[in-house]
Phi, psi and omega in degrees: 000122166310152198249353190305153195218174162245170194285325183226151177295338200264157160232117196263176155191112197283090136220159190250010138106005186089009196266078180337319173292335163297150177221130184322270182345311177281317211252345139295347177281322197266310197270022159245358177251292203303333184146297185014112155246003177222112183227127140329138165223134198236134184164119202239355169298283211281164187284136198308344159266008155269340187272327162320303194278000177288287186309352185267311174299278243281310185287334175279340177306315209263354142339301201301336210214027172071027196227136190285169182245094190251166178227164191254153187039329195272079184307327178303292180320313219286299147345290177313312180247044175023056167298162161260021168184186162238140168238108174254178219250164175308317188271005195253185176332115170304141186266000150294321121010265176320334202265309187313315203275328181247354172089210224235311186313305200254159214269126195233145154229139145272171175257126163250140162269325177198172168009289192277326164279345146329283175328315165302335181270298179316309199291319206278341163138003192319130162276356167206180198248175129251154173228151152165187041252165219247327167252327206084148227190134191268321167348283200254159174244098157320303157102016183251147161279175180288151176287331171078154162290349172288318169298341193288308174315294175305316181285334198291333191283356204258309169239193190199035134326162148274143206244141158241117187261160210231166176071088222026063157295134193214142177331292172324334177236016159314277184300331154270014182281306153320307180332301197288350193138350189267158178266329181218166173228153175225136190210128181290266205269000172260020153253326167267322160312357175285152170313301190229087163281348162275357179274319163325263183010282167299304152353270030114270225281329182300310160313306136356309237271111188326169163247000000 
């Protein structure tokens, strides 16, 4: 059984959404000033030596401020720069697969969609899940509908993973998304599209915040 919890309630994650003017680098540097203590680095364009050197700027920003490093799909990346973890998709890298390739040290979630595959991650060694989308979400094409917070309840009752829910989460629906069971919320674009993402950040985090 895993013993990983996460460090923080917000789960962040530097994509910049196809938006040229975003830059990966810049926009982990703004959401790690802000608090970030678990950020995603999501990139899905560019060609692996390029994603590498993104990802080499991005661990050392989040050494420098304490904050883990998961990269979405690439167990290969996760290895270069010695990242702490990986995240996969129903469809990316099978996560027994993912466990071979990084071993026992680094940190794997998969994204669940609905019970059994909750379950299927717990049983297969995942340490914590993502589920959603939880509202449903313009971010990403899932291929799922929202899930609603009533399913959120049911998978939190099913395993006992750490759960990060996914999928138009909003500062405003943070605190009943947690009610409900998660352990952390992750939210895309009403962080990065914010006017000041590390003052968002904070925001966010503040709202959050456990008693």
């Amino acid at each position: 059984m895993t013993t990983f919890a996460f460090p923080s309630r917000l789960y962040t994650i530097a994509d910049t959404l196809g938006r040229p003017e975003l830059s990966f680098v810049v926009l982990a540097e703004k959401l790690c000033a802000g608090g970030a203590r678990v950020l995603q680095l999501r990139v899905k364009e560019l060609p692996a030596r390029e994603f590498i050197t993104i990802a080499r700027e991005v661990r050392s920003i989040c050494q420098r401020t304490d904050c883990l490093l998961i990269i979405n799909d690439r167990a290969d990346i996760v290895l270069a720069v010695n990242a702490d973890g990986v995240h996969v998709g129903q469809e990316d890298l099978p996560l027994e697969a993912a466990r071979k390739v990084l071993g026992s040290g680094k940190l794997i979630g998969v994204s669940t969609h609905d019970p059994a595959q909750a379950v299927a991650a717990e049983r297969g060694g995942a340490d914590y899940i993502g589920f959603g989308p939880v509202f449903g979400t313009n971010t990403k094409a899932t291929g799922y509908s929202a899930r609603g917070l009533a399913q959120l309840r049911e998978i939190r009752a099913l395993v006992r993973l750490p759960i990060v829910a996914i999928g138009g989460v909003t500062a405003d629906r943070a605190p009943a998304t947690l009610a409900a069971g998660a352990d952390a919320v992750a939210m895309i674009s009403d962080v990065v599209l914010a006017s000041e993402v590390t003052g968002k950040v904070r925001e966010v985090l503040e709202k959050v915040k456990g008693p």
